[in-house]
N, C-alpha and C positions, 0 to 999 in steps of 0.2 A: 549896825543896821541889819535886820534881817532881811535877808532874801529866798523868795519862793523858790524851791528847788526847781519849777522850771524855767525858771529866768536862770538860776546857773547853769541849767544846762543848756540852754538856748544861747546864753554868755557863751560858753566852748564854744559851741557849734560857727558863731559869730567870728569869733576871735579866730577858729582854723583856717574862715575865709579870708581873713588879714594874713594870717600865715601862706599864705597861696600867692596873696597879691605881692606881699612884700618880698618872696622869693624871688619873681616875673618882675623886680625892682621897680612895681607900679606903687609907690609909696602914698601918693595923693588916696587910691581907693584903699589900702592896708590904711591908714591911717583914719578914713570913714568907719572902716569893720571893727579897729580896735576902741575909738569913740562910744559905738552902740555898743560892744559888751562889756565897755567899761561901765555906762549907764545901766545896763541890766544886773550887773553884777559890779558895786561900786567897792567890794568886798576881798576881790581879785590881786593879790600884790602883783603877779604872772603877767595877769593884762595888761594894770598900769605902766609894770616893765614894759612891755609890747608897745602901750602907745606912748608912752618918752621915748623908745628908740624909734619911732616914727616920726615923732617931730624933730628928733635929733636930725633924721636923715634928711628933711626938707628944712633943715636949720632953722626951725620953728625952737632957738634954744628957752628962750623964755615961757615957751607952754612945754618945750620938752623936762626944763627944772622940777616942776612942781609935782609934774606925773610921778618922777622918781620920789621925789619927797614922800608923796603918798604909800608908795608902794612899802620903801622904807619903815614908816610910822604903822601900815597893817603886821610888817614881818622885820623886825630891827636884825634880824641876822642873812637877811637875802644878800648877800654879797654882789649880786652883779648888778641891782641899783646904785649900790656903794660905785664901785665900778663906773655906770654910766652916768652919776651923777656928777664924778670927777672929770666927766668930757665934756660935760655942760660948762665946768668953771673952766674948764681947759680952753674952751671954744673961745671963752669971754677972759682972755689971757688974765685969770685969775688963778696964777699957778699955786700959791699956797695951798688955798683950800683944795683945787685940783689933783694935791700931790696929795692931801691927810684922805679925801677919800678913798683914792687908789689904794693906800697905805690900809685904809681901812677893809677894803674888797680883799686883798691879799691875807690879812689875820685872821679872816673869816674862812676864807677859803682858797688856801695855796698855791692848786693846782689846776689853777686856772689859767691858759697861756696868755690871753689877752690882757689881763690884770698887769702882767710882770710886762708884756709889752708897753701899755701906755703908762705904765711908771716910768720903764726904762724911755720909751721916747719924751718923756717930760723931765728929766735928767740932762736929755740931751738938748732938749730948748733952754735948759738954766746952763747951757756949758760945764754939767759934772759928768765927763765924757766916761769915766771910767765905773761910776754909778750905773750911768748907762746901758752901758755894755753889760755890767754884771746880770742888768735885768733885762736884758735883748735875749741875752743867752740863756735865761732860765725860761724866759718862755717859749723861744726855739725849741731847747729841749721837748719840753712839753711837749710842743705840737709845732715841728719843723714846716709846714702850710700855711702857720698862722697869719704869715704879711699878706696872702692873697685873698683871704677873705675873714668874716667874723665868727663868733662862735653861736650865732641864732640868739641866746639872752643876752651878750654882750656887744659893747659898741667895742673894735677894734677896729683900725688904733686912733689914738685921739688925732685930733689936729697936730700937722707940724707948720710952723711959719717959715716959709719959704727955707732957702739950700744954702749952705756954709761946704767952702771944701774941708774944714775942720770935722764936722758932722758927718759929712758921707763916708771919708776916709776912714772913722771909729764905726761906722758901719758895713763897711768894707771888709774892717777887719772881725768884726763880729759874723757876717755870712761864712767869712773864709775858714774860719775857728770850728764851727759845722760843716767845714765842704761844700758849702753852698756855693759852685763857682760861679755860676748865672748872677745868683744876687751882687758877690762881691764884686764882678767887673762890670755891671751896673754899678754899682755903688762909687768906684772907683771912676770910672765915666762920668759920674756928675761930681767927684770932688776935682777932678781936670780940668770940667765945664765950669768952675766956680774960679778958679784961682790955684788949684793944689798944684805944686810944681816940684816937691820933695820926692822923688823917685827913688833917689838911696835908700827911704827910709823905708819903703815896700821892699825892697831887695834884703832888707837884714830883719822885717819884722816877723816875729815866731809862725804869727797868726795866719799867714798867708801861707806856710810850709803847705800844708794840709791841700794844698790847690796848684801851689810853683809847678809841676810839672804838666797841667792840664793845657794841651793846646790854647785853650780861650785865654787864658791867665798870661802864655806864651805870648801869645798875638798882640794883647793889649799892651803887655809891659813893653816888646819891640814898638810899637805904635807911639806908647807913652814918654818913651825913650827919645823916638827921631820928636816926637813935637813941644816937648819941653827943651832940649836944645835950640831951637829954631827961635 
């Protein structure tokens, strides 16, 4: 389709007020802005990106699918539709296809933290803990921030269904393996809150070295110690 170059450029100018809103987490009005310059510009793979991660955010999954489809079908090599398309199936616990797009965001483009994270927490929802972990830590590496927020084109991290003290423990030990000591004894705090009561097993595993001596890490495991006893 062609479009009049000042409709594209009216389309930016549209789209950067979505970028504004969605920052300020007003998703409703970012999700208006991304509408009209997806209509001005229907051309856009960028924008469509934009407005599937918008209806992602207000769990609008079924219009946020198709947005990425498009985006997709304009540019077959954008990776972070691949990416947020697999959070769509993820959402709609359709983990196969979930996992081949993720798989597919990552071929395209590797070095992407959030990619390797929602593969790796989709690992951890089919219980292949040590898959997992492999791809917790490569996206860590990447960009050790990346659980606190997203990367702007990508949706990180996909849905998790609810808490296993199996799960949190393999993430526990995935923070402590980077030093993350804050992450890991949260992490370990809800595999407690679940049922986890193997305490020897933090005592002898590698992953926690890297942290054993940190006050916080101190605190918890004496803490962890008197209330698994009791």
């Amino acid at each position: 389709m062609e479009v009049p170059a000042e409709n594209i450029l009216r389309a930016n100018e549209v789209s950067q007020e979505g970028d504004l809103a969605f920052a300020r987490r007003d998703y409703y009005a970012a999700l208006i802005k991304f509408l009209e310059a997806s209509r001005l510009n229907p051309n856009s793979h960028a924008i469509l990106n934009k407005l599937g991660i918008a209806y992602s955010q207000l769990k609008y999954y079924s219009d946020a699918g198709p947005a990425f489809e498009r985006a997709i079908a304009l540019n077959p090599k954008f990776a972070y539709a691949y990416n947020n398309l697999g959070t769509v199936y993820f959402a709609a616990d359709d983990k196969s296809r979930a996992e081949k797009f993720f798989k597919k965001a990552i071929a395209l483009q590797e070095d992407v933290a959030s990619f390797h994270i929602n593969l790796g927490t989709l690992y951890f929802e089919k219980g292949k803990y040590q898959k997992g972990m492999a791809e917790l830590r490569k996206g860590l590496m990447l960009d050790p921030g990346i659980g606190g927020r997203g990367e702007g084109m990508a949706l990180a991290q996909a849905p998790s269904r609810g808490s296993s003290n199996e799960k949190n423990y393999f993430m526990a030990r995935v923070y402590a393996s980077m030093g993350d000591v804050d992450r890991a004894v949260e992490s370990l705090k809800q595999a407690l809150g679940a049922g986890f009561t193997d305490i020897d097993a933090i005592r002898k595993e590698p992953d926690f070295d890297k942290i054993r001596r940190d006050d916080k890490f101190i605190a918890f495991m004496q803490q962890a110690t008197l209330m698994t006893k009791n």
